[in-house]
Biotite code that builds the C-alpha atoms (Angstrom):
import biotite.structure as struc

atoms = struc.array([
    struc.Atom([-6.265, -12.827, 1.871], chain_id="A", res_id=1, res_name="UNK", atom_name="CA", element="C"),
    struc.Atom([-5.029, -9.587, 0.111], chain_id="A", res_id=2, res_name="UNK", atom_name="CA", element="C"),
    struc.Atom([-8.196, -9.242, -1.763], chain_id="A", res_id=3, res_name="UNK", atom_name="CA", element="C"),
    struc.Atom([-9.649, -8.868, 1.476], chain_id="A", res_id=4, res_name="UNK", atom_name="CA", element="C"),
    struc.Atom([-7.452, -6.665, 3.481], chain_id="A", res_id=5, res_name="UNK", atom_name="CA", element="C"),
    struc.Atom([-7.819, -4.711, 0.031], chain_id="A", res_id=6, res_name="UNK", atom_name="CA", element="C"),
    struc.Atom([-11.490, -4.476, 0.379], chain_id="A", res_id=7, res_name="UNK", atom_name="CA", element="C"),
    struc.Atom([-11.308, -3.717, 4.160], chain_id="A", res_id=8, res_name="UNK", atom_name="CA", element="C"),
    struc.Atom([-9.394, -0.506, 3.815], chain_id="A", res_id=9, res_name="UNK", atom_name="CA", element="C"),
    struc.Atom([-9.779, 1.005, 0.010], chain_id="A", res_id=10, res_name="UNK", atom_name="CA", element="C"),
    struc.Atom([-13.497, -0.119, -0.423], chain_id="A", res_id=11, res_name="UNK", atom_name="CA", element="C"),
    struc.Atom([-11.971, -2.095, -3.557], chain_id="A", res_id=12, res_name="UNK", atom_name="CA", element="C"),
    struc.Atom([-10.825, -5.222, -4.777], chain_id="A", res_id=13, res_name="UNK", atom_name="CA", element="C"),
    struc.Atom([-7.982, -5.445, -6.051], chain_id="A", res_id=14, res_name="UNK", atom_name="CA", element="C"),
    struc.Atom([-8.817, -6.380, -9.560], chain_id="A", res_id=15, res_name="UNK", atom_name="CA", element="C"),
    struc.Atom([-11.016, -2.698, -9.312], chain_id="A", res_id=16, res_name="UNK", atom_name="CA", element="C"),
    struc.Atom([-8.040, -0.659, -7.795], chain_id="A", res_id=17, res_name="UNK", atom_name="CA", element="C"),
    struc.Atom([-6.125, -1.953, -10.797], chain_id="A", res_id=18, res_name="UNK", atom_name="CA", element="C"),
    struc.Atom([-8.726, -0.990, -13.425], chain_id="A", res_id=19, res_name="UNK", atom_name="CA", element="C"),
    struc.Atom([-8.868, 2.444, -11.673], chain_id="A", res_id=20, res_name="UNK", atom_name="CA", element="C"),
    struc.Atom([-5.012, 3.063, -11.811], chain_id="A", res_id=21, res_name="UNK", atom_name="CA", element="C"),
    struc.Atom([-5.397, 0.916, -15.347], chain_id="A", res_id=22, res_name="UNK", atom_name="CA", element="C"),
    struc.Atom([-3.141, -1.571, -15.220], chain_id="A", res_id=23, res_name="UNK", atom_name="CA", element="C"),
    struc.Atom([-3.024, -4.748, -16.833], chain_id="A", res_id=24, res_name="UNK", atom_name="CA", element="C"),
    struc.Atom([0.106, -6.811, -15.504], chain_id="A", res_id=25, res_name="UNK", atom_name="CA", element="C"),
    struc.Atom([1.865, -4.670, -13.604], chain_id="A", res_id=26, res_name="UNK", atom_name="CA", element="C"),
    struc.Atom([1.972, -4.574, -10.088], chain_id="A", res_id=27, res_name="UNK", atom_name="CA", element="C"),
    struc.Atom([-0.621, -2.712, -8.187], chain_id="A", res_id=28, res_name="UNK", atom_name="CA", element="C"),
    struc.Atom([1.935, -1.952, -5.480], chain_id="A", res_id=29, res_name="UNK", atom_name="CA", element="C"),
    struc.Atom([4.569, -0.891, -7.393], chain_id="A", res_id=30, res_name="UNK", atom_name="CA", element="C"),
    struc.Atom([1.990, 1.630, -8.452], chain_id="A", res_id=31, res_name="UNK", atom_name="CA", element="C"),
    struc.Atom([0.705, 3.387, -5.495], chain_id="A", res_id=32, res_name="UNK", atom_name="CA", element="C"),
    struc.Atom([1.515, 6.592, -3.800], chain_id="A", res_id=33, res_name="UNK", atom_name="CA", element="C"),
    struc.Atom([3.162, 6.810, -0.759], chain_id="A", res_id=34, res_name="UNK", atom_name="CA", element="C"),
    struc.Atom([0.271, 6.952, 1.224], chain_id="A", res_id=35, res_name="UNK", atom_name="CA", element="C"),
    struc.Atom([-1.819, 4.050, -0.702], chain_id="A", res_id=36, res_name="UNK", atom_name="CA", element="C"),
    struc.Atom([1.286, 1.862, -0.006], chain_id="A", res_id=37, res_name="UNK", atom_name="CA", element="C"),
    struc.Atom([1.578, 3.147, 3.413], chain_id="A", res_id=38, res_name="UNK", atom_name="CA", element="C"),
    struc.Atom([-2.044, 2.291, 4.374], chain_id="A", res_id=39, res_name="UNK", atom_name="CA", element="C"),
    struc.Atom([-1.389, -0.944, 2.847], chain_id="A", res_id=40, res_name="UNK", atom_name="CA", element="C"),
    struc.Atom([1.713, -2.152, 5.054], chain_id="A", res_id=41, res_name="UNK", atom_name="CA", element="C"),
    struc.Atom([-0.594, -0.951, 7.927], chain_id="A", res_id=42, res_name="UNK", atom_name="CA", element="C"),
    struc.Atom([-3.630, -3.181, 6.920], chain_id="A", res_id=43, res_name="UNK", atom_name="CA", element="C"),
    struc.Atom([-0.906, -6.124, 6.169], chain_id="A", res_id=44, res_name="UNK", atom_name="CA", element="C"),
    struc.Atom([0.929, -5.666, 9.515], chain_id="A", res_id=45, res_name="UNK", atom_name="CA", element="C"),
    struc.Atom([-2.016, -4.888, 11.716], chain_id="A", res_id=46, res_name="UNK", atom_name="CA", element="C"),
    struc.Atom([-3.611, -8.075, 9.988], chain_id="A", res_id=47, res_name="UNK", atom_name="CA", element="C"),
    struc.Atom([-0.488, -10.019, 10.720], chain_id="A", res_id=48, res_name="UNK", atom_name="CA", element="C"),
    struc.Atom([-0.401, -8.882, 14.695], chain_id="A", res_id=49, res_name="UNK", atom_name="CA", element="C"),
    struc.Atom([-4.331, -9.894, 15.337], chain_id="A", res_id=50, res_name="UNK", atom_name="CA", element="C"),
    struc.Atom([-3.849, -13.080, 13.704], chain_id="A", res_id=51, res_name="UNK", atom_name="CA", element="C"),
    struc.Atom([-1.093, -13.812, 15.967], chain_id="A", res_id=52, res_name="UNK", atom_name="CA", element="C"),
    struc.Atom([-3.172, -13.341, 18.959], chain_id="A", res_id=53, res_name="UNK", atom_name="CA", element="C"),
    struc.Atom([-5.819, -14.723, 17.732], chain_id="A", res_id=54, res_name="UNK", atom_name="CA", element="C"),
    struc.Atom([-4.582, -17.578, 16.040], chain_id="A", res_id=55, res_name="UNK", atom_name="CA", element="C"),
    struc.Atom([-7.365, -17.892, 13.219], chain_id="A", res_id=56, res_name="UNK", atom_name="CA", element="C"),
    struc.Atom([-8.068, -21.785, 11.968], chain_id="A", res_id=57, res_name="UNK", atom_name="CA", element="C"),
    struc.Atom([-9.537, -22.259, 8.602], chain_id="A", res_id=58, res_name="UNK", atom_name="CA", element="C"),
    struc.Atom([-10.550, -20.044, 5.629], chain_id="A", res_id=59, res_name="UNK", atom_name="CA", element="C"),
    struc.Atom([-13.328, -17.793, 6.984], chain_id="A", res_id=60, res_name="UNK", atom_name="CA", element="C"),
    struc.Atom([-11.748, -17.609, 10.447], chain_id="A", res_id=61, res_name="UNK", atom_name="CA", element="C"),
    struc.Atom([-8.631, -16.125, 8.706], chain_id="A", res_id=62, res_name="UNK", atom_name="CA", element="C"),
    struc.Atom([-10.686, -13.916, 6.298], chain_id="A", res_id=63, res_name="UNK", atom_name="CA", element="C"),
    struc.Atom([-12.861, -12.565, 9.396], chain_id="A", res_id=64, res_name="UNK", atom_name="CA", element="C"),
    struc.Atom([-9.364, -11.168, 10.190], chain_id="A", res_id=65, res_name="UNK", atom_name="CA", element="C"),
    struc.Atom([-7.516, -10.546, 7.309], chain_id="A", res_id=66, res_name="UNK", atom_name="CA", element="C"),
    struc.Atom([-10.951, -7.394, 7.075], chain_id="A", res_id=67, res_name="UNK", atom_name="CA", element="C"),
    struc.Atom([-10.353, -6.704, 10.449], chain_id="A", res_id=68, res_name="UNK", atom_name="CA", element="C"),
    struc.Atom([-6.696, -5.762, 9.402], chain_id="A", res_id=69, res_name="UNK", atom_name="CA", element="C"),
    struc.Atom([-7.712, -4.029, 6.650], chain_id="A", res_id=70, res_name="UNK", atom_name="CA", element="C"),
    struc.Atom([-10.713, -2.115, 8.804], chain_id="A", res_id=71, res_name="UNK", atom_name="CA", element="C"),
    struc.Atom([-7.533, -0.446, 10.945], chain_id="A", res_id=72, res_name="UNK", atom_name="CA", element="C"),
    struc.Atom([-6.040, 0.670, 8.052], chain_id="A", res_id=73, res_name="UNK", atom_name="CA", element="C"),
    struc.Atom([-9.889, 1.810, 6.777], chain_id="A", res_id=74, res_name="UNK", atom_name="CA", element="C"),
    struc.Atom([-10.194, 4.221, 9.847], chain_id="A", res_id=75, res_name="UNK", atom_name="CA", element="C"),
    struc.Atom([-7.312, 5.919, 9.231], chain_id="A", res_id=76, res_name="UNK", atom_name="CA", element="C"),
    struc.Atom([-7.543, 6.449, 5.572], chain_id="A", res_id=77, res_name="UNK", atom_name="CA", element="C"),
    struc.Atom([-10.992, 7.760, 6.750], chain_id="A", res_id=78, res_name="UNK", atom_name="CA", element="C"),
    struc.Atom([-9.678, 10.295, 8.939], chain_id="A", res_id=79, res_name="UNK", atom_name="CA", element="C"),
    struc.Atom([-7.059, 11.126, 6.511], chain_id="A", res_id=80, res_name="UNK", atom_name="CA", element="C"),
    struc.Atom([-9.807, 12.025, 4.243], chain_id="A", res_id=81, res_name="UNK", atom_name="CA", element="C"),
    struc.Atom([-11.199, 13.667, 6.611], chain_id="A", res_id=82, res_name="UNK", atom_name="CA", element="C"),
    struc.Atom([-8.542, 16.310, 7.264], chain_id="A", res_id=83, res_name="UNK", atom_name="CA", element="C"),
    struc.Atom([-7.690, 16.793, 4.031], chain_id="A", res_id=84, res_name="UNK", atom_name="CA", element="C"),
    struc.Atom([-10.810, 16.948, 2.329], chain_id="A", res_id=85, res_name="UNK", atom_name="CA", element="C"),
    struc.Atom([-9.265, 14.512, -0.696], chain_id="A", res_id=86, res_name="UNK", atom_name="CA", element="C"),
    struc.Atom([-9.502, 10.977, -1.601], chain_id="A", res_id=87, res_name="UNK", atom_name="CA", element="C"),
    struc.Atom([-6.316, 8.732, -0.631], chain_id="A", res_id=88, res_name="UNK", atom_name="CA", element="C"),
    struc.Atom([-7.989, 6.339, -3.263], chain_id="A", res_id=89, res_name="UNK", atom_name="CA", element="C"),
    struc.Atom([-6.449, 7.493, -6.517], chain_id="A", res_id=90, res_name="UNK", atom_name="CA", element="C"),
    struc.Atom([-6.149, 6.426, -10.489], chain_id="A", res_id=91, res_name="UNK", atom_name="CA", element="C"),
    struc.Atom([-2.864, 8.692, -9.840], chain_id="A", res_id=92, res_name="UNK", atom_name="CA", element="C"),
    struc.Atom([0.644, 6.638, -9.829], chain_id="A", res_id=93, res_name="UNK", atom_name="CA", element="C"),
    struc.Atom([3.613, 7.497, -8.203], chain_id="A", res_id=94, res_name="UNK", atom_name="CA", element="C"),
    struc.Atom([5.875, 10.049, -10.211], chain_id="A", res_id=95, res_name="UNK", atom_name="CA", element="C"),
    struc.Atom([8.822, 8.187, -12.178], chain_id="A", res_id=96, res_name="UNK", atom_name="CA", element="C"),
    struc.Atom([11.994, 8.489, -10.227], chain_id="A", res_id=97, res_name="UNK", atom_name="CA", element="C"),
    struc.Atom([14.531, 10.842, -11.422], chain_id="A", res_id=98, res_name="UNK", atom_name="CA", element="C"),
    struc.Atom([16.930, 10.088, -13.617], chain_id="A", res_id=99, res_name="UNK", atom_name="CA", element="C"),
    struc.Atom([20.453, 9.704, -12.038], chain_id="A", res_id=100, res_name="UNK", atom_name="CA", element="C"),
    struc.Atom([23.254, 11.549, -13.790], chain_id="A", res_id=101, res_name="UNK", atom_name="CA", element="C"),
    struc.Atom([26.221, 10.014, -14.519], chain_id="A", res_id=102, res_name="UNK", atom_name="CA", element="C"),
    struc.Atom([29.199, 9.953, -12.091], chain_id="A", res_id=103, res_name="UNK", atom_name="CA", element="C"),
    struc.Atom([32.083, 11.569, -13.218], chain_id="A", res_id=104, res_name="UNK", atom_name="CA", element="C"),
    struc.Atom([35.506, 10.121, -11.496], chain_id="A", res_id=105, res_name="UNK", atom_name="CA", element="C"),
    struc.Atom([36.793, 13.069, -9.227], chain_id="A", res_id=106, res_name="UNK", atom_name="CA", element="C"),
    struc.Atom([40.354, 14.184, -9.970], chain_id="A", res_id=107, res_name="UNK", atom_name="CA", element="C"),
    struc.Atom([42.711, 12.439, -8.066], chain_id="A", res_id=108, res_name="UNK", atom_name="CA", element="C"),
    struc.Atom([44.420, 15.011, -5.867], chain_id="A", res_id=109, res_name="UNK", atom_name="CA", element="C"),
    struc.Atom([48.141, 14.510, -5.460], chain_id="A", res_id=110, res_name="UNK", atom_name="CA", element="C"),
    struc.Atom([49.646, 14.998, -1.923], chain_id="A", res_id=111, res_name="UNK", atom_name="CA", element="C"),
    struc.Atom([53.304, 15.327, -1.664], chain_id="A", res_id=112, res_name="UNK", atom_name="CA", element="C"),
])
């Protein structure tokens, strides 16, 4: 089902959205942006909610809605595109974290 909800809102499959961002074994969501993964917990949870109402029996049933998850999520990376003129779709990966610097004990103040 998550190539699907994949195809319904980034237009790829996944195997394509991880030759774009080229990776080989890592994982394609621990590589997105913030708004890639954000758009992608929307598709996931929208898909989630409408098969609960629906209550989908057997494999095309449940792939009708795992793309009708992923369209929500497709209409607003659409009008996100929209506004800002730029592709949410990106070969881009998220910026390593900073590195943490060391803790240094405190001094221990005395109280008398």
């Amino acid at each position: 089902m998550t190539d699907e909800i994949t195809k319904a809102w980034a237009g790829r499959s996944v195997k394509d959205y991880k030759k774009l961002k080229n990776l080989k074994k890592q994982n394609l969501r621990d590589n997105m942006t913030n708004l890639e993964l954000v758009l992608n917990m929307l598709a996931e949870a929208s898909t989630s909610e409408i098969s609960k109402k629906k209550k989908p029996e057997g494999l095309p049933a449940n792939q009708q809605i795992a793309r009708e998850g992923g369209h929500v999520a497709g209409k607003a990376r659409a009008e996100i595109e929209k506004q800002t003129g730029e592709s949410v779709i990106t070969g881009r990966r998220p910026h390593a974290l900073p590195e943490k610097k060391p803790v240094t004990p405190s001094r221990k103040k005395r109280y008398r």
